[in-house]
N, C-alpha and C positions, 0 to 999 in steps of 0.2 A: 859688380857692375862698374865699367869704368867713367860712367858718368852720373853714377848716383843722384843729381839733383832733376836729372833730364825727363822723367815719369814726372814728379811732381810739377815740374814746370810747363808742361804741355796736354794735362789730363785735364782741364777745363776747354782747352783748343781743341782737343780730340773730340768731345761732350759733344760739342757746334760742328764739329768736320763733319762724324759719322753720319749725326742726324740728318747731314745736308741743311741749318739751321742757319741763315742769316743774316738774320735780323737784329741782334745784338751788338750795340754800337762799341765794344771794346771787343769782342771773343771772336768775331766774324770779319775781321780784317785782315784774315790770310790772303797775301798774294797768289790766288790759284783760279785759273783757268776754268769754266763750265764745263767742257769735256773731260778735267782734272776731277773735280770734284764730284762729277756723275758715274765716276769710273771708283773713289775714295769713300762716297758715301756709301752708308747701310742703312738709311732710312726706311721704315715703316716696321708695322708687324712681323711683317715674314723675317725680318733681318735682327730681332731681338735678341733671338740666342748668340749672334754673332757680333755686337755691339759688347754685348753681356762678357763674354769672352774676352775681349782688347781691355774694357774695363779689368774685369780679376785680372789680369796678367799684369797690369798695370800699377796698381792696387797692393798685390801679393809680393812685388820686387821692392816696395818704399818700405820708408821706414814707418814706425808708429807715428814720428815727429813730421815727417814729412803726409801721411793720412790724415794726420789732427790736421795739419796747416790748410791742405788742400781741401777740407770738410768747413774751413772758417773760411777759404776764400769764396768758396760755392754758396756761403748762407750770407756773406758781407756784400758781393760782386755781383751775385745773381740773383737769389730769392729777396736778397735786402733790399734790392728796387721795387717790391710788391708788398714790401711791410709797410705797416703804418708806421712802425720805430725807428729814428734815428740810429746808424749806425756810426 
């Protein structure tokens, strides 16, 4: 891959793209259009196996180093806002 860091750096934006999610005051401040994004998302049930999909492909091109980091950003960035724990 000749951009190796570019999965890792955009797999928490994908996470909010897909779902059609925007509510999230750092991850949902893509510049894109309501017809853009109605057309980009795969939100709900029916579209999990195809979510699931962008995910593993994603996923399966990184590195372990780059998995590990993107698994600390997602527990630091996002679930870490619902902890009781200082991060």
């Amino acid at each position: 891959m000749q951009e190796p860091n570019i999965l890792q750096q955009n797999l928490i934006s994908a996470v909010f793209l897909l779902n059609a999610y925007k509510d999230h005051e750092r991850f949902s401040k893509t510049k894109i259009t309501a017809s853009q994004l109605k057309r980009l998302s795969l939100g709900g049930a029916e579209n999990k196996h195809k979510r699931m999909t962008v995910y593993n492909f994603m996923l399966e091109y990184m590195s372990d180093d780059h998995r590990f980091d993107s698994l600390h950003r997602i527990c630091t960035q996002i679930l870490g806002k619902y902890s009781c724990f200082e991060f």
